[in-house]
C-alpha positions as CSV (number, residue, x, y, z in Angstrom):
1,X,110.4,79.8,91.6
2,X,107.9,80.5,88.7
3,X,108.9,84.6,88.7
4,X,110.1,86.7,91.5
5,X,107.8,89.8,92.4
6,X,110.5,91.7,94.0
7,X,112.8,90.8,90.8
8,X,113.6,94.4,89.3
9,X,113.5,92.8,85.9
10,X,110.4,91.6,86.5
11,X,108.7,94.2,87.1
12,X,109.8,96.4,84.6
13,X,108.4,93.6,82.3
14,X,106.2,90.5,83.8
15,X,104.6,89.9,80.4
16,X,107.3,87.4,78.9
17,X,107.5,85.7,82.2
18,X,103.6,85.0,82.0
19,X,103.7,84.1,78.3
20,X,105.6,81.1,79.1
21,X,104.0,80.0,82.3
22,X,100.6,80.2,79.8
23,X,102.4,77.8,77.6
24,X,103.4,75.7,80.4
25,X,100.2,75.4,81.7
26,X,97.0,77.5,83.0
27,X,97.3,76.9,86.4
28,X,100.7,76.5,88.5
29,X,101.6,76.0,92.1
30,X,104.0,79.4,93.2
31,X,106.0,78.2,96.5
32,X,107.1,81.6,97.4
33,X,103.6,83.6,96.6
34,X,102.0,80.0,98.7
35,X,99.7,79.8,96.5
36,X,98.1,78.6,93.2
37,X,98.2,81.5,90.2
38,X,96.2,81.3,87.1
39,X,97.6,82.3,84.2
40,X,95.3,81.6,81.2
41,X,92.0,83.7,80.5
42,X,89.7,81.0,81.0
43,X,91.3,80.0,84.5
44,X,91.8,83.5,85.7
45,X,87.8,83.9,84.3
46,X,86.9,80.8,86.3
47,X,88.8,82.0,89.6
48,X,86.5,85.1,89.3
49,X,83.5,83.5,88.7
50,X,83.4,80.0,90.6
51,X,81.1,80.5,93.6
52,X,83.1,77.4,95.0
53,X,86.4,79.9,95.3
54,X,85.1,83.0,97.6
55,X,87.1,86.2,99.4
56,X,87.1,85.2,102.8
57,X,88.9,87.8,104.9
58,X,91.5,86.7,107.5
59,X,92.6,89.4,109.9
60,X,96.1,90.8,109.7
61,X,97.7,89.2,112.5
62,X,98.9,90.3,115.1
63,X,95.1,91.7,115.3
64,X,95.9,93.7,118.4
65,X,98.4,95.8,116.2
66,X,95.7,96.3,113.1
67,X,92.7,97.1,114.5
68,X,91.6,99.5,111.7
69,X,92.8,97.7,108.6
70,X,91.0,94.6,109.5
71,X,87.9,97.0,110.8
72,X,88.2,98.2,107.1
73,X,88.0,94.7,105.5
74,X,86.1,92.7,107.5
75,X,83.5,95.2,106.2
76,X,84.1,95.6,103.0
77,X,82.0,94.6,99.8
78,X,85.0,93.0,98.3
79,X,86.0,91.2,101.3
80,X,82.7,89.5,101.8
81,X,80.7,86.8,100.1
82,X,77.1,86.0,100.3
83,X,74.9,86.7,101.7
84,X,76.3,89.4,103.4
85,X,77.7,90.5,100.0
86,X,74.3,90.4,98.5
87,X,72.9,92.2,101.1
88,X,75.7,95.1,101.3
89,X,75.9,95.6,97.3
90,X,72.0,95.9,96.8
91,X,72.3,98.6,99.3
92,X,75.4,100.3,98.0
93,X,74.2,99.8,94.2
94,X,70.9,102.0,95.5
95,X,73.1,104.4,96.6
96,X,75.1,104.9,93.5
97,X,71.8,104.2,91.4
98,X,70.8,107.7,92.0
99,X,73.0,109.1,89.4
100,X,76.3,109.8,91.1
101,X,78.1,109.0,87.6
102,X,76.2,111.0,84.9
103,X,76.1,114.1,87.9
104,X,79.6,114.3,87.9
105,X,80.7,113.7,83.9
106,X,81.1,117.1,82.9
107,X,82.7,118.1,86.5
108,X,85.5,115.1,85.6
109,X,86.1,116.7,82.1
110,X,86.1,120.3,83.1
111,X,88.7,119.3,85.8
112,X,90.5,116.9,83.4
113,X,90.8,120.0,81.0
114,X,92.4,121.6,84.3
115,X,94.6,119.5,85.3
116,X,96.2,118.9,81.5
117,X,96.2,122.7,81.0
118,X,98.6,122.9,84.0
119,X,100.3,120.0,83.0
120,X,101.2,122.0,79.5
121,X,102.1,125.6,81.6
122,X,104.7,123.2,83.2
123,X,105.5,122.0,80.3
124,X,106.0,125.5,78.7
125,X,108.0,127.0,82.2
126,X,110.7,123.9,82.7
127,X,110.6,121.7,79.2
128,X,109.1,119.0,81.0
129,X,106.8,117.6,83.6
130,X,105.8,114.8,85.2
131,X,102.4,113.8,84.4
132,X,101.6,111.5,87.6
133,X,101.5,114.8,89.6
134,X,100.3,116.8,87.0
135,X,97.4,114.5,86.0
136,X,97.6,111.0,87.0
137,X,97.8,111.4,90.5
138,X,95.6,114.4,91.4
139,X,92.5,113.7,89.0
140,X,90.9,110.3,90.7
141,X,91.8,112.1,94.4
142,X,89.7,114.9,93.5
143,X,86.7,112.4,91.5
144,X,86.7,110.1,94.2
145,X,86.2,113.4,97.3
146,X,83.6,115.0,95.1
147,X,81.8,111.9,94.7
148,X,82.2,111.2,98.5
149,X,80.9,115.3,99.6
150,X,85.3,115.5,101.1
151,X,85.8,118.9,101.6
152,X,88.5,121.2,99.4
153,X,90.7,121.2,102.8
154,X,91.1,118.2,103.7
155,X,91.2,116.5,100.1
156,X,95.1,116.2,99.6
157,X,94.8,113.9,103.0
158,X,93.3,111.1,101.1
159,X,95.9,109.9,98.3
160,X,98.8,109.3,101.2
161,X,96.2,107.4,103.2
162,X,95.4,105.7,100.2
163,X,99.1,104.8,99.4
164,X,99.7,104.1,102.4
165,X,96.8,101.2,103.4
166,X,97.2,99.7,99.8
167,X,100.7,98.4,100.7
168,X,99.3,96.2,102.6
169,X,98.1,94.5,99.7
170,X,102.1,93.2,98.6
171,X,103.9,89.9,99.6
172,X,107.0,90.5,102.0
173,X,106.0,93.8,103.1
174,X,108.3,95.5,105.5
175,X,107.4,96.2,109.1
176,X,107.3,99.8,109.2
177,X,105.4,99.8,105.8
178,X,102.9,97.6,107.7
179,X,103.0,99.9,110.5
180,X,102.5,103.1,108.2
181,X,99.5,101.2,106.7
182,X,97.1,100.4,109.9
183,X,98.5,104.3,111.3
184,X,96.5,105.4,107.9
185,X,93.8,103.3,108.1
186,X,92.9,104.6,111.7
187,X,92.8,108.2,110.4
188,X,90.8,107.0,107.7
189,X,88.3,105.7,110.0
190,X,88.1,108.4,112.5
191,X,88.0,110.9,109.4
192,X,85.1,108.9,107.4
193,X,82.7,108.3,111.1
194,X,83.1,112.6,111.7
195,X,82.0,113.1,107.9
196,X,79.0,110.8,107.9
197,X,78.0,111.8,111.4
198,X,77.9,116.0,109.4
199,X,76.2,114.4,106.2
200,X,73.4,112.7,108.7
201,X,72.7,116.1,110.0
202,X,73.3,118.2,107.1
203,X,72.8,115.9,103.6
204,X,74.1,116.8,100.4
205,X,73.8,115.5,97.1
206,X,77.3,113.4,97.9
207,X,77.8,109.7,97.7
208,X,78.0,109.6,101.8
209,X,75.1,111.4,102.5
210,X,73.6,108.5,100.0
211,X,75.2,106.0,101.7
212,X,73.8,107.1,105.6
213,X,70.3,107.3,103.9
214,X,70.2,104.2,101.5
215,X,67.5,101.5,102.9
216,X,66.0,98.6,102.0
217,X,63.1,97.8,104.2
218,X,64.3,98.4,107.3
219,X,68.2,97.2,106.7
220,X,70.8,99.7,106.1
221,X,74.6,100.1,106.1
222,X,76.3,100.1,109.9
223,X,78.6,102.9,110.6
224,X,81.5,100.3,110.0
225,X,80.1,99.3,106.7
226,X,79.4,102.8,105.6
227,X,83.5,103.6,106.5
228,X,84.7,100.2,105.0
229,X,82.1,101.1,101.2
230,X,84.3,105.0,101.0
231,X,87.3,103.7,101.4
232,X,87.3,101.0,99.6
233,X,85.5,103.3,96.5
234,X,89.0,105.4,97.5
235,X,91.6,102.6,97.1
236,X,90.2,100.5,94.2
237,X,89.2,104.1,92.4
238,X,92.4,105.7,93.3
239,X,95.1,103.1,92.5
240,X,92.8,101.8,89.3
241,X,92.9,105.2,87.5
242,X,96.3,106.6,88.5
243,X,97.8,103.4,87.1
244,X,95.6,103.0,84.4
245,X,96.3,106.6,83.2
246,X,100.3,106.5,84.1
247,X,100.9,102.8,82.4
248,X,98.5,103.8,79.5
249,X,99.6,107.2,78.4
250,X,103.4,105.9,78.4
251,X,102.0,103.1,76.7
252,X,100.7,105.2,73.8
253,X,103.8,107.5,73.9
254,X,106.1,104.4,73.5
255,X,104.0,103.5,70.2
256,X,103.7,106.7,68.7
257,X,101.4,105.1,65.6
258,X,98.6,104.3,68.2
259,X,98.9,107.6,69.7
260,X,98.9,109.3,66.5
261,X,96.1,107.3,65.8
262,X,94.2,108.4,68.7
263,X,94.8,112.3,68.3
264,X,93.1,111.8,64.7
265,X,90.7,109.9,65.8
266,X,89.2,110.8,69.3
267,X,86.0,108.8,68.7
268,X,88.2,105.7,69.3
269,X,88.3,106.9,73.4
270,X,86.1,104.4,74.5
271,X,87.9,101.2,72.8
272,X,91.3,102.9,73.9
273,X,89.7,102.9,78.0
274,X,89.4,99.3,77.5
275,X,92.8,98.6,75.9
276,X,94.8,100.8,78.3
277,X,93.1,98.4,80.8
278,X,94.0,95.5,79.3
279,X,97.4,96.2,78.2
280,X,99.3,97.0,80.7
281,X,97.0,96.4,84.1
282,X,96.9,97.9,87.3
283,X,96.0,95.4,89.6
284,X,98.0,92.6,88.5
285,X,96.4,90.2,91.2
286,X,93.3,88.6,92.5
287,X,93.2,86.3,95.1
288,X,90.3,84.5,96.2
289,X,90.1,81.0,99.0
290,X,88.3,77.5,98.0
291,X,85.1,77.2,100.2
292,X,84.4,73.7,98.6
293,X,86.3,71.5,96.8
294,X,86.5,72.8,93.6
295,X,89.0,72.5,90.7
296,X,89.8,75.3,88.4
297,X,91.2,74.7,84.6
298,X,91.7,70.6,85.8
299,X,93.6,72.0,89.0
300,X,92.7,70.6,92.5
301,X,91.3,72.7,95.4
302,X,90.7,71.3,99.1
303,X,88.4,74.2,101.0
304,X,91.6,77.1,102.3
305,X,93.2,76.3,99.7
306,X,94.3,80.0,97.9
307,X,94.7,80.7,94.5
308,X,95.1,83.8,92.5
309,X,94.0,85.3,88.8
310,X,96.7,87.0,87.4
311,X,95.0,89.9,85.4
312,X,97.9,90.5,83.9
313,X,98.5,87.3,82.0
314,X,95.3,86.9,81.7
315,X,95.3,90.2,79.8
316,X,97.8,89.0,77.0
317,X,96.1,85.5,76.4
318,X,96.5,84.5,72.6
319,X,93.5,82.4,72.9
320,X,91.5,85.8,73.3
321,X,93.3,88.4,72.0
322,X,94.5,88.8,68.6
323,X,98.6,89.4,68.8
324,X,98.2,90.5,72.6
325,X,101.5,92.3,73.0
326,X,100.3,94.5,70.3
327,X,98.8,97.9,72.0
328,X,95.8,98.6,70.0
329,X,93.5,101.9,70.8
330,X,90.4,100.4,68.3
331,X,90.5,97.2,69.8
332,X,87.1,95.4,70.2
333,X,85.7,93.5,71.3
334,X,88.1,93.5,74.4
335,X,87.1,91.3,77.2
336,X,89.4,92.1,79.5
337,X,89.1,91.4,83.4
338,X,90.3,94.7,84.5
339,X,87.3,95.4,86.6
340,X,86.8,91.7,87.5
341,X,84.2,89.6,86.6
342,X,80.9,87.7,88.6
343,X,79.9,89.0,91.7
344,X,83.2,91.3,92.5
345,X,83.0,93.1,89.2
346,X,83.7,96.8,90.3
347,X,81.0,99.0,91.2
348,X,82.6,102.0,90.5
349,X,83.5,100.8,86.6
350,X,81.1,103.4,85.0
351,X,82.6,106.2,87.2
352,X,86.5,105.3,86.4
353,X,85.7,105.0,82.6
354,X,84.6,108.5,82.5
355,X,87.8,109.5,84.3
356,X,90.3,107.8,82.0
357,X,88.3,109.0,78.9
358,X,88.1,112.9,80.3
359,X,92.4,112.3,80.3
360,X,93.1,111.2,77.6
361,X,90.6,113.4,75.2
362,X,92.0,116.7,77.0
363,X,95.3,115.0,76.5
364,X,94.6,114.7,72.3
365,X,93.4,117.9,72.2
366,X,96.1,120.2,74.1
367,X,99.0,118.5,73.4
368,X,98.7,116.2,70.2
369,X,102.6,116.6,70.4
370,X,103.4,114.7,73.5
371,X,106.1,112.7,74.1
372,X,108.3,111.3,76.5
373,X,111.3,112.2,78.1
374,X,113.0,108.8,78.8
375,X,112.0,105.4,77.4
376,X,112.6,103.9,81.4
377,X,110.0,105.0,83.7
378,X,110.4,105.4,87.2
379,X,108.3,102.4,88.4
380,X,107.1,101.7,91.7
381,X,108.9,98.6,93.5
382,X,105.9,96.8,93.5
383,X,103.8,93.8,91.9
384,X,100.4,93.4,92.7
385,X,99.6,97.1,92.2
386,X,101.3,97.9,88.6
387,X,102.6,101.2,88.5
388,X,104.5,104.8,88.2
389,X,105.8,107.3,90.3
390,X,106.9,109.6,87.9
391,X,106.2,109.8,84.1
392,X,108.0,112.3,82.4
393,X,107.1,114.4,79.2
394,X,107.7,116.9,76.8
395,X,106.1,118.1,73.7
396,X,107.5,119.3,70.0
């Protein structure tokens, strides 16, 4: 077996594992994934972008037992491919073309301030904290239900659906984990059809209430569609940041020149985004299905055939980055694949950029003295979403 994604070892460092697949080759055949992984930049580029390899969504079988899930992604925009892809992102880019991003930017960094100020009282009270549930975890819940019009109440329901349905996602995933998964998606559902029914009576200036009114011509999103766009905008927004800002900020603790560098240079925010991104990434994986035969980096593929990018290794390619296991907050330019690339790139990219930015600069500026507690993280058991469940820190 190339790498093993249950491997403890593995996880707590997949890097050196992709380095020397990369060497081996850009493409490889992985028996126990049963499927094809790129490893190179240019292949995992290609996978992206080759309209010959598509995401063509196969229920979760049995379908009588995951009736929601599959509801979820048979309609979602990163599920589909055109023209039904064309058709659902024109309508849900004229949604979020009406300034959804630049209303909430000074919400996100008021909030960021917030959260980081109560990070620093914990901080104060008990010596340390943990900035997943200080920071990490809370800010994107509470981005993502303003953006969507979720009410205060019921906003700490999302990030356990969320968790929950986005196991899913991992190879060998236990029964009752699978179970666990379509119960949240189902609550989802019925949750998301109640809210858009009140913002079709009642609009707001929310992301839903866009999404029930959005039209082109006479075409507009079905109730299914609508439900399968805000929780998709939940999990990919969700996950993305909270890994982003949990891998990133131990990253920059772990090389204290870069975060020295950053406290003394806060105009360097927007390169560091980009390299938190790259360096260690969230979303490890990317599958998409040959719809034609096709051949990626010189390597075959008959129509079902699968193969995956992994961001990952694409993200420490010599060939496009300048010493790659070198964490690098000016970095640029930094063409990462973080949010994807062709017709999937991530439509929520503006939105999450302004979320990991508001961190990190309320970060530099309260406590310029951070620093971890332990050099060993406590990482989550799994691969294809790369991430934390606790980080840690102290200052002084």
């Amino acid at each position: 077996m190339l790498f093993d994604p249950r491997d403890p070892g593995f996880l707590a460092d997949p890097y050196p594992a992709f380095a020397a697949l990369r060497e081996r080759g850009p493409v490889h055949w992985h028996p126990g994934l049963g499927l094809a992984v790129a490893v190179s930049h240019a292949a995992c580029s290609e996978v992206l972008r080759d309209r010959a390899t598509g995401r063509l969504w196969q229920d979760r079988t049995p379908v009588e037992a995951f009736p929601a899930f599959n509801l979820l992604h048979r309609n979602s925009l990163l599920e589909n491919e055109p023209p039904r892809h064309t058709r659902l992102r024109r309508l849900i880019s004229a949604a979020f073309g009406r300034g959804h991003t630049a209303r909430l930017q000074p919400w996100v960094r008021a909030v960021a301030d917030d959260l980081v100020a109560g990070l620093a009282a914990a901080i104060d009270a008990e010596g340390s904290a943990d900035l997943m549930a200080h920071l990490a975890g809370p800010l994107p819940v509470e981005v993502i239900a303003e953006l969507l019009g979720v009410p205060a109440a019921d906003r700490p329901r999302l990030r356990p659906w969320s968790n929950a349905i986005v196991k899913m996602y991992e190879y060998g995933l236990p029964e009752e984990d699978a179970a666990a998964a379509e119960r949240a998606a189902a609550e989802f559902v019925d949750y998301l059809r109640a809210l858009a029914r009140d913002r079709a009576a009642a609009p707001g200036d929310d992301l839903i209430s866009d999404l029930v009114s959005v039209r082109d011509g006479t075409d507009r999103l079905s109730d299914d569609e609508l439900v399968g766009t805000a929780v998709l905008l939940l999990m990919a927004g969700h996950e993305a940041t909270v890994n982003v800002l949990g891998n990133g900020v131990r990253a920059l603790l772990l090389h204290r020149d870069q975060w020295r560098r950053l406290v003394a240079s806060p105009a360097l925010l927007p390169t560091a985004v980009e390299e938190l991104i790259r360096y260690d990434a969230p979303l490890q994986l990317f599958e998409r299905t040959a719809t034609a035969p096709t051949s990626v980096a010189g390597y075959p593929l008959a129509p079902g055939d699968r193969i995956a990018a992994l961001l990952g290794a694409a993200a420490r390619d010599p060939e496009v980055f300048a010493e790659p296991d070198t964490l690098d907050v000016g970095r640029a330019p930094n063409p990462h694949l973080g949010f994807g690339a062709g017709i999937h790139y991530c439509v929520g990219a503006p939105l999450a950029r302004v979320e990991i930015a508001a961190a990190l600069a309320a970060l530099v500026d309260r406590l310029p003295g951070l620093r971890l507690v332990a050099d060993e993280p406590d990482r989550r058991a799994e691969f294809v979403i790369r991430g934390l469940r606790t980080l840690r820190v102290t200052t002084g």
